[in-house]
Structure formats: C-alpha cells, structure tokens
TORLUM-675462 format. One record per atom (N, C-alpha, C): residue in three letters; residue number from 0; atom name; x, y, z. Coordinates in pm, whole numbers, plus 50000, padded with zeros to 5 digits. Layout:
BEGIN
type;seq;atom;xx;yy;zz
ala;NUM;CA;X;Y;Z
...
***
This chain:
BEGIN
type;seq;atom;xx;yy;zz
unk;0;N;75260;52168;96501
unk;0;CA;75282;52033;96548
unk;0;C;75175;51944;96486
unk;1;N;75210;51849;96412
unk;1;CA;75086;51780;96360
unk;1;C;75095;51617;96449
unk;2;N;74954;51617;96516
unk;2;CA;74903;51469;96545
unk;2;C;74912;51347;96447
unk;3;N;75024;51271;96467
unk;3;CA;75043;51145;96360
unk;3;C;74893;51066;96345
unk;4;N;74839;51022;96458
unk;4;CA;74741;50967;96415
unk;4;C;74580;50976;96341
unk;5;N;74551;51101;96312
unk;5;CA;74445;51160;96277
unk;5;C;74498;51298;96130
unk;6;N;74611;51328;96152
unk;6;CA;74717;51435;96072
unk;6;C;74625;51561;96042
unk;7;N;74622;51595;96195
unk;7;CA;74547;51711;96250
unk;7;C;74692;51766;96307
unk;8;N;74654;51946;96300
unk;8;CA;74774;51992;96325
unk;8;C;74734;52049;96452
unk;9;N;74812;52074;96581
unk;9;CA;74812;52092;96669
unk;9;C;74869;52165;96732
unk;10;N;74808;52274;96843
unk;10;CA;74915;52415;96875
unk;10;C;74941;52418;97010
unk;11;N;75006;52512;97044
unk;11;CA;75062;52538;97182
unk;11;C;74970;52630;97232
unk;12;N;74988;52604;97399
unk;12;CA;74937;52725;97418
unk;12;C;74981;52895;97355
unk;13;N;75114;52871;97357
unk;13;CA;75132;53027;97286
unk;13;C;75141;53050;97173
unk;14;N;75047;52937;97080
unk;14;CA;75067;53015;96962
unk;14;C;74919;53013;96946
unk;15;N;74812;52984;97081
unk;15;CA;74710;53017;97014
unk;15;C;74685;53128;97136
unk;16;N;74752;53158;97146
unk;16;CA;74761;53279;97262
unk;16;C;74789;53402;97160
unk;17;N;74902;53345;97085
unk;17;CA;74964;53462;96961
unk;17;C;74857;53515;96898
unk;18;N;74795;53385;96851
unk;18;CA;74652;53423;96726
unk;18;C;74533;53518;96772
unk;19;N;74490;53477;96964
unk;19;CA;74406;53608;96975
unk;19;C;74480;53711;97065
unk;20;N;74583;53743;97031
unk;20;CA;74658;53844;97099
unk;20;C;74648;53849;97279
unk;21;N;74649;53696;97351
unk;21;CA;74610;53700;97502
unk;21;C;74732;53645;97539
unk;22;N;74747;53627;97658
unk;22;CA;74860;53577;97739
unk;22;C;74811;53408;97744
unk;23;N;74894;53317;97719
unk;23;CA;74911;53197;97719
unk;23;C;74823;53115;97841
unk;24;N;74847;53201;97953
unk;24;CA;74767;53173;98076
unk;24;C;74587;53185;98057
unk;25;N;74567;53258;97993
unk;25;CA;74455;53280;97947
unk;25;C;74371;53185;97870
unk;26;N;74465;53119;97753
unk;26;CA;74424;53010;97692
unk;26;C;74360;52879;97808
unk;27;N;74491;52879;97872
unk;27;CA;74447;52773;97980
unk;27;C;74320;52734;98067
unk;28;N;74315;52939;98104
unk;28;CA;74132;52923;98147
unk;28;C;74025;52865;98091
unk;29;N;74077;52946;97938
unk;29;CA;73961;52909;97868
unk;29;C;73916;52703;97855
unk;30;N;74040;52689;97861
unk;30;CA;74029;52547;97853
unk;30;C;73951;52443;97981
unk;31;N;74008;52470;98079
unk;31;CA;73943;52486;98216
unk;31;C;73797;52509;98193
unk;32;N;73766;52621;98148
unk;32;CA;73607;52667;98141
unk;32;C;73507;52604;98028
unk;33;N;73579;52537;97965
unk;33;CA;73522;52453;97862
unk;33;C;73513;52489;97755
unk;34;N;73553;52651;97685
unk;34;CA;73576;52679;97589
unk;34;C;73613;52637;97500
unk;35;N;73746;52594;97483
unk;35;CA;73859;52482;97444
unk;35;C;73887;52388;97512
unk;36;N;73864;52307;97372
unk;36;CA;73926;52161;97498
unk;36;C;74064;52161;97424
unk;37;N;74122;52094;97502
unk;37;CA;74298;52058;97530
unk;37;C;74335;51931;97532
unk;38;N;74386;51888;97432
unk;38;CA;74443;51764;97463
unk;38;C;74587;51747;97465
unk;39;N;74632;51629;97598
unk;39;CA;74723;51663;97667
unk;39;C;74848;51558;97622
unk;40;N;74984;51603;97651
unk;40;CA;75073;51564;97572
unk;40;C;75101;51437;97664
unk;41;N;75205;51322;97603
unk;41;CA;75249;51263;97756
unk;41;C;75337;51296;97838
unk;42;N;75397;51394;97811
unk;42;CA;75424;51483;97911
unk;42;C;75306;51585;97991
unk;43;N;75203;51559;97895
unk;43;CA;75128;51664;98034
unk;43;C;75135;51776;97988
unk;44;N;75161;51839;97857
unk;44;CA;75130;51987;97851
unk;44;C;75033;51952;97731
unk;45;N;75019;52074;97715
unk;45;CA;74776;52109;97684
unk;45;C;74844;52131;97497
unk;46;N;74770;52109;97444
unk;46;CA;74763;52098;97276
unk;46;C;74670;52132;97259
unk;47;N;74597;52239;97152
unk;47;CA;74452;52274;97082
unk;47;C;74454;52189;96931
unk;48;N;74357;52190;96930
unk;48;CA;74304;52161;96777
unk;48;C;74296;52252;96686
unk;49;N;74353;52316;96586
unk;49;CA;74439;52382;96509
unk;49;C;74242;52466;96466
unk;50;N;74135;52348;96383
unk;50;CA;74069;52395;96329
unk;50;C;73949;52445;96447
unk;51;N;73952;52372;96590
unk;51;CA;73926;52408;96650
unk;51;C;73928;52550;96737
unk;52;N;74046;52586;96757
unk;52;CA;74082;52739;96792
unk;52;C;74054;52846;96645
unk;53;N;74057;52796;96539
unk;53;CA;73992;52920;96455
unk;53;C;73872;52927;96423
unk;54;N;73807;52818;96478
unk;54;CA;73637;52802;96490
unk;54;C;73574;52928;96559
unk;55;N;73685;52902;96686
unk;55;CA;73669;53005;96807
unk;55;C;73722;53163;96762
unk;56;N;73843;53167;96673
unk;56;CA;73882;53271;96639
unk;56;C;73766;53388;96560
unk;57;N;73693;53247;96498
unk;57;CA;73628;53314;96412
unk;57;C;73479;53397;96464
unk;58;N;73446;53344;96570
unk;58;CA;73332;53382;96664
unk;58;C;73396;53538;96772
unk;59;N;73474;53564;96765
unk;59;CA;73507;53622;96892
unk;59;C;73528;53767;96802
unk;60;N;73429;53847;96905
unk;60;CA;73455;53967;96851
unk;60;C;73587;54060;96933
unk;61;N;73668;54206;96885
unk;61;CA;73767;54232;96936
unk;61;C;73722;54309;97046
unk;62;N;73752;54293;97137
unk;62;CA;73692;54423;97270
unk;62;C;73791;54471;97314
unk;63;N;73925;54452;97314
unk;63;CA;74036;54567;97349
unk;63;C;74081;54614;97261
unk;64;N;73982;54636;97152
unk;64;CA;74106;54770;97022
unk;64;C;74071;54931;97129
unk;65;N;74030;55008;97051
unk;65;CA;73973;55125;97082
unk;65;C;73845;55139;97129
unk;66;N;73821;55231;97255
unk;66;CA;73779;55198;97360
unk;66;C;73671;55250;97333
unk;67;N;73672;55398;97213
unk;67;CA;73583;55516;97151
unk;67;C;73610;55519;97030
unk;68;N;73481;55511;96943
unk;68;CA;73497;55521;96794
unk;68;C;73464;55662;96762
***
C-alpha cells in the first residue's frame, strides 16, 4: 500500500506479521508497547512504515527456531 503523500509504502498488520512469522495480534502489541508505531487509516485500522518494520526486522534475533543446537 503506498502513502500518496510522502510515497512511502505501507503495510498491514498481516503482512508484517507474515515478515516476522507472528500472529497479526502480536504486531498490535508491539505497537501499543511502543515498538512500532502505527499509523492509522480513516477508517481506523493500524498501517506500519514499510522501512520502519525492517529496521526492526533487522534487529530481532530468531528465538523460536530450534530450541537445541
């Protein structure tokens, strides 16, 4: 989804749910908790900042692969 006014591209919760393999609900916390901020549609549903969530992607290490190496 790209933002006309800035032509920043912009995601859903579930596709940045897709990118770190979490449940959509999850995103939301994070947003809530200040992790991500969200900006909101006029309808009222939550949008990320495209370069923003891989900022985050890029920081986050995996903790549910394998439990024992």
């Amino acid at each position: 989804m790209q933002h006309n006014s800035e032509t920043e591209t912009l995601l859903t919760p579930a596709e940045v749910a897709a990118m770190f393999r979490v449940d959509p609900k999850t995103v939301t916390r994070w947003a809530k908790a200040g992790k991500l901020s969200a900006i909101r549609t006029l309808g009222g549903h939550r949008r990320y900042r495209e370069a923003e969530v891989k900022e985050l992607l890029g920081g986050v290490i995996p903790t549910q692969r394998g439990a024992a190496d």
